[in-house]
C-alpha positions in Angstrom: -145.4 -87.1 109.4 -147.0 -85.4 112.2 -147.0 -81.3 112.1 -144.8 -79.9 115.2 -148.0 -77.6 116.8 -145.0 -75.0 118.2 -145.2 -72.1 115.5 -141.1 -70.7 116.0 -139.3 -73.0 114.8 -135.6 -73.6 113.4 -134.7 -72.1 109.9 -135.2 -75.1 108.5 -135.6 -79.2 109.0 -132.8 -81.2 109.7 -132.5 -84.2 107.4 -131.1 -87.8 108.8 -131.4 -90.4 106.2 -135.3 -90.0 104.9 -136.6 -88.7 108.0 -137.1 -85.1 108.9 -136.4 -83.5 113.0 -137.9 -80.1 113.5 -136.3 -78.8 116.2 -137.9 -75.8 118.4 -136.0 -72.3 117.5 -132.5 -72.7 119.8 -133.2 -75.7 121.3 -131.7 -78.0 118.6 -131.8 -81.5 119.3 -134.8 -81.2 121.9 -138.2 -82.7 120.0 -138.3 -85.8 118.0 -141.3 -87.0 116.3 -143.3 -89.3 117.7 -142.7 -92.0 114.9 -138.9 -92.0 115.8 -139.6 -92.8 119.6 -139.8 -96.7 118.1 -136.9 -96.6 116.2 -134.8 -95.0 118.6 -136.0 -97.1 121.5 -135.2 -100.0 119.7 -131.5 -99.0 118.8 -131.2 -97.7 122.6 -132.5 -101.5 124.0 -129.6 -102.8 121.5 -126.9 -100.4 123.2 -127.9 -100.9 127.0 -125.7 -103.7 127.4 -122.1 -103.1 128.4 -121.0 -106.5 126.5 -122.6 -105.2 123.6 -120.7 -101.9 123.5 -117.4 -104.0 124.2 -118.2 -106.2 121.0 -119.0 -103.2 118.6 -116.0 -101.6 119.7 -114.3 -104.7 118.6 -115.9 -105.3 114.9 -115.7 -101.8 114.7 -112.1 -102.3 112.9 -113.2 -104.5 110.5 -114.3 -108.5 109.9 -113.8 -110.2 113.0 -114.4 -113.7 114.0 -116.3 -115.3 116.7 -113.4 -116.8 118.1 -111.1 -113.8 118.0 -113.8 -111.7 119.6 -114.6 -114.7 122.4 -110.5 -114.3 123.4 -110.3 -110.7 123.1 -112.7 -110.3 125.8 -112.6 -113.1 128.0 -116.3 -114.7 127.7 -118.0 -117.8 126.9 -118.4 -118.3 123.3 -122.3 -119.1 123.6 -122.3 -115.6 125.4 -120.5 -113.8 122.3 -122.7 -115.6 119.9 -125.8 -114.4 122.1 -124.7 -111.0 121.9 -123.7 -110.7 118.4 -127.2 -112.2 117.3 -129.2 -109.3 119.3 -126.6 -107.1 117.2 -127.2 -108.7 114.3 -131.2 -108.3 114.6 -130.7 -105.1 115.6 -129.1 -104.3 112.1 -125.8 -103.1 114.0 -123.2 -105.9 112.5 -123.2 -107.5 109.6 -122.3 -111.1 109.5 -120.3 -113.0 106.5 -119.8 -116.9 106.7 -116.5 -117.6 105.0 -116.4 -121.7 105.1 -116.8 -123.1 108.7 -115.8 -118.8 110.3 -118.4 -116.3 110.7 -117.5 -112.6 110.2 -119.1 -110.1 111.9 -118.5 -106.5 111.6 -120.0 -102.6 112.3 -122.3 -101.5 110.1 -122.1 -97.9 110.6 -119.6 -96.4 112.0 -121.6 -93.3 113.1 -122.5 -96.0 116.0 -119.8 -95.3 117.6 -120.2 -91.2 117.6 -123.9 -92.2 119.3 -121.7 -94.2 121.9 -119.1 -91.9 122.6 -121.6 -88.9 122.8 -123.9 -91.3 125.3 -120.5 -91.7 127.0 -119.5 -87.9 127.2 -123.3 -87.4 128.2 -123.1 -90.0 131.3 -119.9 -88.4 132.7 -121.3 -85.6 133.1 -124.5 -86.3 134.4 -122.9 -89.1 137.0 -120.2 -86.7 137.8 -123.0 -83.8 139.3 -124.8 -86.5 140.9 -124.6 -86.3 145.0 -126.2 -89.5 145.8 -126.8 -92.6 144.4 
């Protein structure tokens, strides 16, 4: 792990799964680590797509099927399955085959905090904005 040059820092490190965020003294949640920039980049790329978002929302219940998921929300099933495989790569579903169905369903449900906080966070910001 790189070492944070910035000598006041936080009490102490925060701890999300294995990894460690130092965050500047009262500016929590400001610095990441340059290793995460991947990681995170690559779970943001996975959320940028509104059909996405729609479709986590809906295996976020539990086991779902294609099928149920293709009617809920009114697209093409090739679409869905499109969709559901970036999830799946992604490491956002998991997906049980159960004879001739496939399952998929969240795998964390912190997921949906990150989206409703992204959500909260692009209110706001589109709410002050003057032009577009």
């Amino acid at each position: 792990m790189k070492k944070i040059a910035k000598a006041n820092l936080a009490s102490g490190p925060e701890t999300i799964g294995k990894s460690e965020i130092r965050y500047p003294a009262g500016q929590k949640g400001a610095m990441l680590l340059d290793e995460h920039f991947q990681q995170v980049a690559f779970l943001a790329k996975s959320l940028s797509d509104e059909n996405r978002l729609r479709i986590l929302l809906r295996v976020s219940n539990g086991k779902k099927p294609v099928s149920a998921i293709v009617e809920e929300m009114g697209l093409s099933q090739p679409l869905v399955s499109h969709h559901l495989k970036e999830l799946k790569r992604s490491l956002l579903v998991t997906v049980e085959r159960n004879g001739p169905f496939i399952y998929y369903e969240l795998v964390d449900p912190r997921i949906l905090d990150v989206v409703q906080t992204l959500s909260v966070v692009a209110t706001d910001l589109l709410a002050a904005r003057k032009t577009f």
